[in-house]
TORMAR-513196 format. One line per 10 residues: number of its first residue (from 0); their letters; for each residue x, y, z of C-alpha. Coordinates in Angstrom, 1 decimal, m for minus. Layout:
BEGIN
NUM> A> X/Y/Z ~ ...
//
This chain:
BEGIN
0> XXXXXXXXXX> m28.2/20.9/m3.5 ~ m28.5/18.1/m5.6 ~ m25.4/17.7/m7.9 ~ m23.6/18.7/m4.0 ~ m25.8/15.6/m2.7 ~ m24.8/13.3/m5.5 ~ m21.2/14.7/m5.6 ~ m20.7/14.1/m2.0 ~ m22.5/10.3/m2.2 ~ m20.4/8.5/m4.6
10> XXXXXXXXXX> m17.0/10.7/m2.8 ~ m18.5/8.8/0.0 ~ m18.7/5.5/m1.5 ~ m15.0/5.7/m3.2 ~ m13.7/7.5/m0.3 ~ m14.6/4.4/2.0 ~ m14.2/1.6/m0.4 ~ m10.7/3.6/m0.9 ~ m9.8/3.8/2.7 ~ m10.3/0.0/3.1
20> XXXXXXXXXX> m7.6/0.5/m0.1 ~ m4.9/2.5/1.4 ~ m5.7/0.3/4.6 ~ m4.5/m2.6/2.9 ~ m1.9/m0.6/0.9 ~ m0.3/0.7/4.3 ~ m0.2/m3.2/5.2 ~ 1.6/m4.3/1.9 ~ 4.2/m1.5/2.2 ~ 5.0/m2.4/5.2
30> XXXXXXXXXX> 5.4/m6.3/3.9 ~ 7.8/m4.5/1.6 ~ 10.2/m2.9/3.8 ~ 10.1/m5.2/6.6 ~ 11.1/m7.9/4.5 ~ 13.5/m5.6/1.9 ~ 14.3/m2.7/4.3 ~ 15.8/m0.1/2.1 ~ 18.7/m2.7/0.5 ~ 19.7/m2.3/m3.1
40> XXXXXXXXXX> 17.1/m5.1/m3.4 ~ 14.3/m2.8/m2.2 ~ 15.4/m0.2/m4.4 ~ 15.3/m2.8/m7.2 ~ 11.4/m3.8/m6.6 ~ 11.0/m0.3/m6.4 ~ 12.0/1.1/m9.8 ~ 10.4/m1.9/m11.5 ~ 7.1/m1.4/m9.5 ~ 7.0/2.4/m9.9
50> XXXXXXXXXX> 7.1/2.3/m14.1 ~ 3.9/0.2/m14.4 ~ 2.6/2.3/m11.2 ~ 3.1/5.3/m12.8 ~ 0.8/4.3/m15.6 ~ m1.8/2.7/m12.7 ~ m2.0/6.1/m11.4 ~ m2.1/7.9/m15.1 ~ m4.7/5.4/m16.7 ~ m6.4/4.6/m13.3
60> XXXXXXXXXX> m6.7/8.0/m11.7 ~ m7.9/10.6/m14.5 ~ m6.4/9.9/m18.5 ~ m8.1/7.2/m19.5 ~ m11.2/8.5/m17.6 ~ m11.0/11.8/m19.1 ~ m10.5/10.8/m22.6 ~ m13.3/7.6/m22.8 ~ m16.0/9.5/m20.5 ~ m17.1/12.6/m22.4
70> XXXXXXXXXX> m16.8/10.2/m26.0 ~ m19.1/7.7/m24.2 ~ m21.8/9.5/m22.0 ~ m21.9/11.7/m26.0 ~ m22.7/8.4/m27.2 ~ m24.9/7.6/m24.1 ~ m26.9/10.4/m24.9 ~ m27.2/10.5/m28.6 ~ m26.6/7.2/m30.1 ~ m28.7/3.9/m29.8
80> XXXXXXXXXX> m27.7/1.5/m27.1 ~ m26.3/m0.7/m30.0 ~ m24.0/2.1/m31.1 ~ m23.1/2.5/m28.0 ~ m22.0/m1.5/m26.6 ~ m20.4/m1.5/m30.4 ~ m18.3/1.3/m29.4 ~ m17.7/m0.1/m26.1 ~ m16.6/m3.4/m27.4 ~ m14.7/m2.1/m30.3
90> XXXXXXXXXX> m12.3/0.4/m28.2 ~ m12.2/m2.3/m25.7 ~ m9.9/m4.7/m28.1 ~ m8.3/m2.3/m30.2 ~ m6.8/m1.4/m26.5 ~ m5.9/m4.8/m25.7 ~ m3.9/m5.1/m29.4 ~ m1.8/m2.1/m28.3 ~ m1.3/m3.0/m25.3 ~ m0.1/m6.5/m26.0
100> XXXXXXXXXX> 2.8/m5.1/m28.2 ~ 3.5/m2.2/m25.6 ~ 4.1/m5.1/m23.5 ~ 6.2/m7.5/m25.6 ~ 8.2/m4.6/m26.4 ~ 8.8/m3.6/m22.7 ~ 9.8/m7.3/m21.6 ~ 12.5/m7.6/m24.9 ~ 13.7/m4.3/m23.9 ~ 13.4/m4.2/m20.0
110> XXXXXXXXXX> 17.8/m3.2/m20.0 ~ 16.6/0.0/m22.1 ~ 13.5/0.8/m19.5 ~ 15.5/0.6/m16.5 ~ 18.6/2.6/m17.6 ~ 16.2/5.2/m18.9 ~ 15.2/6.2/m15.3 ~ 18.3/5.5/m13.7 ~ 21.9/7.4/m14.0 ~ 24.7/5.7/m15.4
120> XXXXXXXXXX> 28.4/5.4/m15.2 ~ 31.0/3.9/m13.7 ~ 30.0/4.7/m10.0 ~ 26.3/3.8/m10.8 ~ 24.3/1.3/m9.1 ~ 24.0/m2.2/m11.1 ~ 20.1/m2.9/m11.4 ~ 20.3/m6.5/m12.9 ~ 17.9/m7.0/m10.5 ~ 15.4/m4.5/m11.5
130> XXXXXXXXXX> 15.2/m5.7/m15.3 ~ 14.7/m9.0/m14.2 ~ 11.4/m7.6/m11.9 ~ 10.5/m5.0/m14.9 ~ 10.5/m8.2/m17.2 ~ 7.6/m9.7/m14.6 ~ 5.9/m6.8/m13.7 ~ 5.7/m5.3/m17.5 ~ 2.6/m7.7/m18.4 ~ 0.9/m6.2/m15.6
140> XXXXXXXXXX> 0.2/m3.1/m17.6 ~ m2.3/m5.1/m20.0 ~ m4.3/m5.9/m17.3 ~ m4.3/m2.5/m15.9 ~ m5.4/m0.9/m19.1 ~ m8.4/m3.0/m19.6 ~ m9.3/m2.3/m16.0 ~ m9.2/1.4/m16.5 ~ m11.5/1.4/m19.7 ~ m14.2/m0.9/m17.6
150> XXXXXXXXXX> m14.1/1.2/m14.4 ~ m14.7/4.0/m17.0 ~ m17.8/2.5/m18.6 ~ m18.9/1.6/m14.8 ~ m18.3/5.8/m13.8 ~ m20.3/6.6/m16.5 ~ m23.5/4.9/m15.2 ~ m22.4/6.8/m12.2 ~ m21.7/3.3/m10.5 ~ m18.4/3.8/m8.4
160> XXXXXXXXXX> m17.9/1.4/m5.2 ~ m16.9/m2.4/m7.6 ~ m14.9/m0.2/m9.6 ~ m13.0/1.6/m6.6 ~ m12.7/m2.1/m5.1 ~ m9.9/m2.8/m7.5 ~ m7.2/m1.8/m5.9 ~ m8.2/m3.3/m2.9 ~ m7.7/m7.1/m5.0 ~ m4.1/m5.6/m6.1
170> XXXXXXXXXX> m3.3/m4.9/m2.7 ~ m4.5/m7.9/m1.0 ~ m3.0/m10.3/m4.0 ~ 0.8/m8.5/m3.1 ~ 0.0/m9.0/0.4 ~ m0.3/m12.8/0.2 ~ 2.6/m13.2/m1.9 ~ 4.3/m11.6/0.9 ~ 3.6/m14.1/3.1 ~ 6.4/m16.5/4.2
180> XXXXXXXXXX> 4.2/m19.4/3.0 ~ 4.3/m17.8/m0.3 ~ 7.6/m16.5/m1.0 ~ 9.3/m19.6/m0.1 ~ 8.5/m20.7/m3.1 ~ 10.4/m18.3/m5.0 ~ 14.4/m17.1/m5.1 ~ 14.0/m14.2/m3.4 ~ 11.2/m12.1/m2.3 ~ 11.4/m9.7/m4.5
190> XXXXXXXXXX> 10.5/m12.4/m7.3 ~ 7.8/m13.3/m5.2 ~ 6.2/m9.6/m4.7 ~ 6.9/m9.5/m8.3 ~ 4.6/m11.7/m9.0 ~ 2.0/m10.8/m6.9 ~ 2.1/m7.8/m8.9 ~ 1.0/m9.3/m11.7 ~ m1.3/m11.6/m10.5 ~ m3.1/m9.2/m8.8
200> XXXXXXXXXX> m3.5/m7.2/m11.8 ~ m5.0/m10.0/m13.6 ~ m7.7/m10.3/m10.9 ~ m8.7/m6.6/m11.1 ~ m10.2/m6.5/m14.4 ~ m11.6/m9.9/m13.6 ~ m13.7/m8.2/m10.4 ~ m14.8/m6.1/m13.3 ~ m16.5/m8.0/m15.9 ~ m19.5/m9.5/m14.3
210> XXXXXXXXXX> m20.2/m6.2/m13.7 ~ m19.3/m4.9/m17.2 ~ m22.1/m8.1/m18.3 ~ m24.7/m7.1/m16.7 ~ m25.0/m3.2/m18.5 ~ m24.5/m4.6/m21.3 ~ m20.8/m5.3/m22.6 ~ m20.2/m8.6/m24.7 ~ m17.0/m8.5/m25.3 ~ m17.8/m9.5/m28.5
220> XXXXXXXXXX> m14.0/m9.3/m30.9 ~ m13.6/m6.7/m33.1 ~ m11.0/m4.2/m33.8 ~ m11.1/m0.6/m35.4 ~ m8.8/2.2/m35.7 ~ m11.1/3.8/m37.7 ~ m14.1/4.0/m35.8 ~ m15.3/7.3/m35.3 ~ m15.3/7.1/m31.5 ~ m12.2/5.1/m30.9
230> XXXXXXXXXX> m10.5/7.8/m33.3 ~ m12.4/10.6/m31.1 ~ m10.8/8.8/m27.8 ~ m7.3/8.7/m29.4 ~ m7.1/12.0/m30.2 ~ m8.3/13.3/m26.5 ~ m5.7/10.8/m25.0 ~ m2.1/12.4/m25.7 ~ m3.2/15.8/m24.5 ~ m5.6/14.6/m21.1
240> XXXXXXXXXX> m2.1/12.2/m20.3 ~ m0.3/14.8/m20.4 ~ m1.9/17.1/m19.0 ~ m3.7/15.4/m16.2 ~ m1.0/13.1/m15.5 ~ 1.6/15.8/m14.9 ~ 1.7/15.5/m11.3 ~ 2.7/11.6/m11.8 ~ 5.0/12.4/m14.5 ~ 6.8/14.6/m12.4
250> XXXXXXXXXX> 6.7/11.9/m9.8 ~ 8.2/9.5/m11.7 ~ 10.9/12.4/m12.5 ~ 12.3/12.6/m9.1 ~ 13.0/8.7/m9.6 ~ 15.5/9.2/m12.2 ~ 17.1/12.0/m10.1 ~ 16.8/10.5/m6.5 ~ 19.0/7.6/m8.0 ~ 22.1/10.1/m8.6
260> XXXXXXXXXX> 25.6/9.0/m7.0 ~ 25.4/11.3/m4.3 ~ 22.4/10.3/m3.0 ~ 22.2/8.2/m0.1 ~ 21.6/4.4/m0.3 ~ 17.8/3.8/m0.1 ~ 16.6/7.4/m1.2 ~ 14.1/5.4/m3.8 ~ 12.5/3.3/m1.5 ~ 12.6/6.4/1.2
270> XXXXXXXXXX> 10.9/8.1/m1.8 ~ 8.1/5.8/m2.4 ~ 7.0/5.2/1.8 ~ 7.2/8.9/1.4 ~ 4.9/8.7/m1.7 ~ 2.7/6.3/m0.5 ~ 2.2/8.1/2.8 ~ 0.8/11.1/1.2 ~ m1.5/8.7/m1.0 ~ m3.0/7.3/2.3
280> XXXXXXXXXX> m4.7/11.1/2.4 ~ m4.4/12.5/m1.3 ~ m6.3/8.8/m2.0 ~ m8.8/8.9/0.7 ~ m10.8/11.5/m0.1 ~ m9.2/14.2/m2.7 ~ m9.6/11.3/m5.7 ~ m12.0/10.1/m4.6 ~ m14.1/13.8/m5.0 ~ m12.2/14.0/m8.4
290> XXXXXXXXXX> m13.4/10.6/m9.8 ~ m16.7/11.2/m8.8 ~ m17.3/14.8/m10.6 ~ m16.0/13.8/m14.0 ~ m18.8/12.1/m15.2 ~ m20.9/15.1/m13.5 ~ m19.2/17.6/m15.4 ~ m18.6/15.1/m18.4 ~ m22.2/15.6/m18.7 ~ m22.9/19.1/m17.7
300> XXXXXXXXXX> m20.4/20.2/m20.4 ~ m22.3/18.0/m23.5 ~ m25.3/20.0/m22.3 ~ m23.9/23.2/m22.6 ~ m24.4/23.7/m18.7 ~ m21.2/25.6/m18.1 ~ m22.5/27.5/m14.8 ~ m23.7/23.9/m13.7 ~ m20.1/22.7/m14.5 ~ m18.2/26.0/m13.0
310> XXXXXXXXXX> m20.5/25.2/m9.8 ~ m19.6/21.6/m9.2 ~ m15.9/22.6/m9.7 ~ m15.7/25.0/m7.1 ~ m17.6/22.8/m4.3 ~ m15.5/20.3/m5.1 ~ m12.4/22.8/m4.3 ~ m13.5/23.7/m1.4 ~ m14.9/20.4/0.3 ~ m10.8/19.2/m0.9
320> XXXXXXXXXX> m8.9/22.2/0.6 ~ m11.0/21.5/3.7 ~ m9.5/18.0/4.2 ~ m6.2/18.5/2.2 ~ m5.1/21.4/4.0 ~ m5.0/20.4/8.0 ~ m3.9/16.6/6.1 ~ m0.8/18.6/5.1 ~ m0.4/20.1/8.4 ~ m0.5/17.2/10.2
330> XXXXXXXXXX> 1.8/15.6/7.7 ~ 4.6/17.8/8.3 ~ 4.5/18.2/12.0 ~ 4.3/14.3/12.7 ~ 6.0/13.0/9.9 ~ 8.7/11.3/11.9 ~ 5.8/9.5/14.0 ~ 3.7/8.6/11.3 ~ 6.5/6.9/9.6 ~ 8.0/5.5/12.2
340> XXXXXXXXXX> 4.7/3.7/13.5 ~ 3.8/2.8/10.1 ~ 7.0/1.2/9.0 ~ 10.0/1.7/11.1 ~ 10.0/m2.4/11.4 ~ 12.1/m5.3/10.4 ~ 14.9/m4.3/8.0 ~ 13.3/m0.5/8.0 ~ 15.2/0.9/11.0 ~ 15.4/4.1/12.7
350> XXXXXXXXXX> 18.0/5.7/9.5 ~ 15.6/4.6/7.1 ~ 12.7/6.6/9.1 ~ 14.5/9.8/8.8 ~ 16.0/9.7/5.2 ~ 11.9/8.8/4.5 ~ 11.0/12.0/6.4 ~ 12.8/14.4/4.4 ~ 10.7/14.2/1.2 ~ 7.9/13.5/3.1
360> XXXXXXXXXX> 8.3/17.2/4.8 ~ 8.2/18.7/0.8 ~ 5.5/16.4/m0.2 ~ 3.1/17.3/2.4 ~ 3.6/21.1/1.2 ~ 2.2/20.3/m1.9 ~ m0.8/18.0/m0.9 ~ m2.9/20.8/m1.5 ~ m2.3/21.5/m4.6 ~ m1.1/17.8/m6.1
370> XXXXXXXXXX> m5.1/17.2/m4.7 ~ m6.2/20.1/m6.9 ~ m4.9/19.7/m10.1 ~ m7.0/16.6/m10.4 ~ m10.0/18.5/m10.3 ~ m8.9/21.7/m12.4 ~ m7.6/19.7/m15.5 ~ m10.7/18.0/m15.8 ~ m12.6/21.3/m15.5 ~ m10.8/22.5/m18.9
380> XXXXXXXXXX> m11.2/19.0/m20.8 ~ m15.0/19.1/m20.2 ~ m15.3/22.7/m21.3 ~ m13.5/21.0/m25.0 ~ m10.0/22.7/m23.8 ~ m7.3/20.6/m24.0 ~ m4.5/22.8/m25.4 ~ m4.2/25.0/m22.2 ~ m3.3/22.1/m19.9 ~ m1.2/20.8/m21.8
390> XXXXXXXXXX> 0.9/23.7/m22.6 ~ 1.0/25.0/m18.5 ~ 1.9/21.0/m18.3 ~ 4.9/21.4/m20.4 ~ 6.2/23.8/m18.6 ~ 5.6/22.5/m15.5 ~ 7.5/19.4/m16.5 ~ 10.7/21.7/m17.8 ~ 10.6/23.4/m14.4 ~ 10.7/20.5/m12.1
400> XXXXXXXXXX> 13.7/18.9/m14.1 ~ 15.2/22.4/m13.8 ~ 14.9/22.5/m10.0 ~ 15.7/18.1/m9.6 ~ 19.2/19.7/m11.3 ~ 19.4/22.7/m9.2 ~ 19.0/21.1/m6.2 ~ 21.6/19.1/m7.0 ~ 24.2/21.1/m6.7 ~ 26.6/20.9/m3.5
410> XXXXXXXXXX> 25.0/24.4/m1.8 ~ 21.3/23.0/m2.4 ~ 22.3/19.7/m1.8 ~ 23.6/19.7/1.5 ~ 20.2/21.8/2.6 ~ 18.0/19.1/0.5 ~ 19.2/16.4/0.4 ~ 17.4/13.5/m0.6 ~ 14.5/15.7/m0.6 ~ 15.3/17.4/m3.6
420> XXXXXXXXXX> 13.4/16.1/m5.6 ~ 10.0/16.0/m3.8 ~ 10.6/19.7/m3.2 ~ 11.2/20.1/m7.0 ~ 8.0/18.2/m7.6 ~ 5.9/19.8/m5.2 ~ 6.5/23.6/m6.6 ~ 6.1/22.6/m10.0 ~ 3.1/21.5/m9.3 ~ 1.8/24.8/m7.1
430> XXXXXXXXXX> 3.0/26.8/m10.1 ~ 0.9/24.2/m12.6 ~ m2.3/24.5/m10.3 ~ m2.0/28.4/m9.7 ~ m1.4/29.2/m13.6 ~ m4.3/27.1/m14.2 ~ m6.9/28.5/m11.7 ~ m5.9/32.0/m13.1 ~ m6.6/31.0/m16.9 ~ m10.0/29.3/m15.9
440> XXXXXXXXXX> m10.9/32.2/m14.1 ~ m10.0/35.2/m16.7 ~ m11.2/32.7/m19.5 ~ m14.9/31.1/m18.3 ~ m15.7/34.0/m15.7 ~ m16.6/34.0/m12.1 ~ m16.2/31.2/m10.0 ~ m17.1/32.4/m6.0 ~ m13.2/33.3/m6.0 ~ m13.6/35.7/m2.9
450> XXXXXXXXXX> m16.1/33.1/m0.9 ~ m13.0/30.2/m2.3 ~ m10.7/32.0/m0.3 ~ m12.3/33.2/2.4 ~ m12.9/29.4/3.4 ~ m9.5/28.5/2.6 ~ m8.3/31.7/5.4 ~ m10.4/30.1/8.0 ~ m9.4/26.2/7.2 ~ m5.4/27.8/7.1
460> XXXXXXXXXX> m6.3/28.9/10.7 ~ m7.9/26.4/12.3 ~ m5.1/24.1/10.6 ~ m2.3/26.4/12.2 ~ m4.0/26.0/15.7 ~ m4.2/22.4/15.6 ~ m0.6/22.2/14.5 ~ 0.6/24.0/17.2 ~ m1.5/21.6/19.1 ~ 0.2/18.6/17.5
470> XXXXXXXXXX> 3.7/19.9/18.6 ~ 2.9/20.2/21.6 ~ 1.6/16.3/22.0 ~ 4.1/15.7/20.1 ~ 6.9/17.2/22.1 ~ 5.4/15.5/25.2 ~ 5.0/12.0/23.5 ~ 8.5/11.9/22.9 ~ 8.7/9.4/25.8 ~ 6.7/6.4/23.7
480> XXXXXXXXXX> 10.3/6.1/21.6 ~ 11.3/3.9/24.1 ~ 8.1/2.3/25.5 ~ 6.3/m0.9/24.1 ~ 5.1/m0.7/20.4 ~ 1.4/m1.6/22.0 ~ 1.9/1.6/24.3 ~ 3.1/4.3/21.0 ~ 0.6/2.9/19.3 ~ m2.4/3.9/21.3
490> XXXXXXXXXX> m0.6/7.4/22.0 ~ m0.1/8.0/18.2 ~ m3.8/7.0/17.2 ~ m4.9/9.8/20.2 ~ m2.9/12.1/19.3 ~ m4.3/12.1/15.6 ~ m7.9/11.7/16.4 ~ m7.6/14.5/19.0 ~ m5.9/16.4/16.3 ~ m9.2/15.2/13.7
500> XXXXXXXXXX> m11.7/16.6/16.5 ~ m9.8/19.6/17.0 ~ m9.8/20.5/13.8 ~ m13.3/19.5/13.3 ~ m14.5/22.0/16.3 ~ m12.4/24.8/15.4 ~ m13.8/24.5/11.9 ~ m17.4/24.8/13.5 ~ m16.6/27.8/15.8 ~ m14.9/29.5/12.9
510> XXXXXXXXXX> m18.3/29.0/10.9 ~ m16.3/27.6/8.1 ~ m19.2/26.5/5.3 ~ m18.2/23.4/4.2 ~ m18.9/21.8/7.6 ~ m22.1/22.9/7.6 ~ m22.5/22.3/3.9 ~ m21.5/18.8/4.3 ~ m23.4/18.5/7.7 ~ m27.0/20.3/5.7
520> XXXXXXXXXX> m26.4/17.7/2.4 ~ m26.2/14.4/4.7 ~ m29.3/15.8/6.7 ~ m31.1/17.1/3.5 ~ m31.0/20.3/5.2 ~ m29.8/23.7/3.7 ~ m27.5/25.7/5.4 ~ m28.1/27.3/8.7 ~ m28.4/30.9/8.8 ~ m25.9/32.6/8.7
530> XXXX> m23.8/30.4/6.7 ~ m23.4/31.7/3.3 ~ m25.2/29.3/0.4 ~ m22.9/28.1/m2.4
//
């Protein structure tokens, strides 16, 4: 009950310090494609913003976190707090070096970058624009990976809620760069978003340092790449990128193939709202459950508590699939709706709304699982195996560059579309999560599999039932398509929070355990009889 309390505490904290996030992530998007629609110029902002965004969401959201983590909380635990800071202080500019000539390298060869995730030819798309954003953007991956190492040293003292705050700076920064009073000031607004970018990155890591201060960091200059922990982080990193990150890679995959010729104008940018849609539920409470167990297991593992560890993994599943699962649902049922009130303003008109809700249909199929593969890789890692991952990884990647090609071709293509390569992405990842599971299970033993599935039978019910529920509001809302934008939106936000409570009750009357679970924890109550205790 208390690693379930803890675990469910600092979920809490990110979760709501995230929501404000995804909040004002919602609100920049929508700054994006009300002022760029989905032009050639939106596309441009897009490709330039999604290379140093991939990395965000590698370094930000697991690698860096599940490299640095286990070598620190080692050193947290057996070395002096000297040893420690030294460490700490050491990694921190050895970072900075390589990530000062990763960026000078990125800005002289921005041309190279861009044509690397883009087709070429003579039909292609000319994206003079987008090297001229990369070359603005690019610095903002310095800041980015100095944020990630502090918000790791922060995790591991278990603090959370400044470190989750981060991305709510980024978010507000791009916001007021937006702005008319901003952009104004720049050629386009592209340049100006561009900017913002960067800007915004700079004042992440600065939210962080104070903090950083106060434990115990000095910053003081120094530089190693033979020092025994920095050479123990190094060698983690390739493998937990990989790995972990293979969702995002995979991601970033369908860029290079959703720019082919036959695709449609504005299938990039349709593929990012798409994107950042599902991160408005994939963020809100499936990372945040992720971030917060690392350092739990991160420190279960370097005391040889492996039942402790298999434990936290599987609550964790399970208190995921229970909001992942009717979040997927819901997703795919109302995806017109949900992008349509969340975007369809401005240049983003009605055709841009439905070439976005064709990958958002595949993506939502694979919240589930894109939710649980940040929790299983990290399960390996702290159980000191890192060759698995990486291997089911591998071929995960080989298969969803297999299907983006499949799909195509003119008898997949006409059925797919520009959603091609969301569906590619999204069974890759079901076959990386399922492979994965099986392994864990056959190689470190039990872990509640038949009570794991049992609650996921129940949640897939009461999820079907509120679906059916949603089309049918849905079917009879139809008539807000033509009514005042004040009027669709109070219909849309009761049709979803009758949808929530629906779900919520049928959840109850089905006895499903992680309501009460979750219910018992915040109470400090175990669970009512006749609610099996996990």
């Amino acid at each position: 009950m208390t690693e379930k309390r803890e675990i469910l505490k600092s979920a809490s904290i990110i979760s709501l310090v995230t929501v404000v996030s995804r909040v004002l992530g919602y609100v920049r998007d929508q700054r994006i494609t009300l002022l760029l629609g989905t032009t050639l110029s939106a596309d441009s902002f897009v490709l330039a913003y999604r290379i140093p965004n991939l990395f965000r969401r590698l370094v930000g959201e697991g690698t860096v976190a599940a490299s640095f983590i286990p070598v620190f909380t080692t050193y947290m635990r057996d070395r002096s707090s000297e040893e420690l800071w030294a460490f700490a202080n050491r990694l921190f500019w050895t970072v900075a070096l390589v990530l000062a000539v990763v960026i000078v390298l990125g800005m002289i060869f921005s041309p190279a970058v861009i044509q690397t995730f883009t087709f070429t030819g003579d039909n292609a798309t000319s994206w003079d624009e987008a090297i001229t954003l990369n070359r603005i953007i690019f610095p903002y991956l310095f800041f980015l990976g100095l944020t990630a190492l502090g918000m790791g040293i922060l995790n591991s003292f278990h603090h959370f809620a400044i470190p989750a705050s981060t991305t709510v700076v980024l978010n507000f920064t791009i916001i007021v760069f937006s702005t008319a009073v901003v952009w104004h000031y720049f050629k386009r607004p592209a340049v100006s978003l561009a900017v913002g970018v960067l800007v915004g990155g700079a004042l992440q890591f600065l939210v962080l340092v104070p903090q950083l201060v106060e434990r115990g960091m000095r910053f003081d200059f120094g530089i190693s790449f033979a020092h025994s922990g920095i050479r123990s982080v190094a060698r983690l990193m390739f493998p937990r990128f990989f790995g972990l990150g293979i969702a995002q890679i995979n991601f970033f995959v369908d860029t290079f193939f959703v720019n082919a010729p036959q695709m449609p104008r504005g299938s990039l940018t349709a593929l990012y709202v798409a994107d950042r849609v599902m991160e408005l539920v994939l963020g809100g409470y499936a990372i945040a459950v992720a971030t917060a167990i690392l350092p739990m297991m991160a420190h279960q593992a370097a005391a040889n508590d492996y039942e402790g560890l298999k434990r936290t993994f599987t609550f964790a599943l399970r208190i995921v699939a229970y909001i992942t699962i009717p979040a997927a649902v819901g997703l795919m049922i109302l995806r017109e709706p949900i992008i349509r009130m969340l975007f369809q303003h401005g240049q983003f008109v009605a055709e841009s709304t439905r070439l976005t809700a064709r990958p958002l249909l595949y993506y939502a199929i694979g919240l589930p699982a894109l939710a649980c593969v940040k929790l299983i890789v990290p399960a390996f890692y702290s159980a000191r195996d890192t060759k698995t991952p990486v291997i089911v990884a591998c071929i995960s990647f080989v298969l969803n560059i297999v299907l983006n090609i499949v799909f195509l071709q003119a008898i997949f293509y006409k059925r797919f579309q520009n959603g091609g390569p969301a569906l590619a992405t999204v069974l890759a990842t079901l076959f990386d999560f399922f492979v994965l599971f099986a392994i864990f299970r056959l190689r470190y033993g039990a872990l509640g599999s038949s009570e794991i599935f049992r609650s996921i039978w129940k949640i897939a019910v009461c999820s079907a039932i509120m679906g059916a529920a949603c089309m049918v509001a849905n079917h009879y809302a139809n008539y807000t398509l033509h009514s005042a934008f004040f009027t669709q939106l109070v219909v849309f936000i009761a049709l979803i929070l009758g949808a929530t409570l629906l779900y919520i009750g049928l959840t109850w009357i089905f006895r499903c355990p992680e309501i009460e679970e979750v219910y018992g924890i915040a109470m400090r109550r175990e669970p009512a009889e006749g609610f099996p205790a996990h």
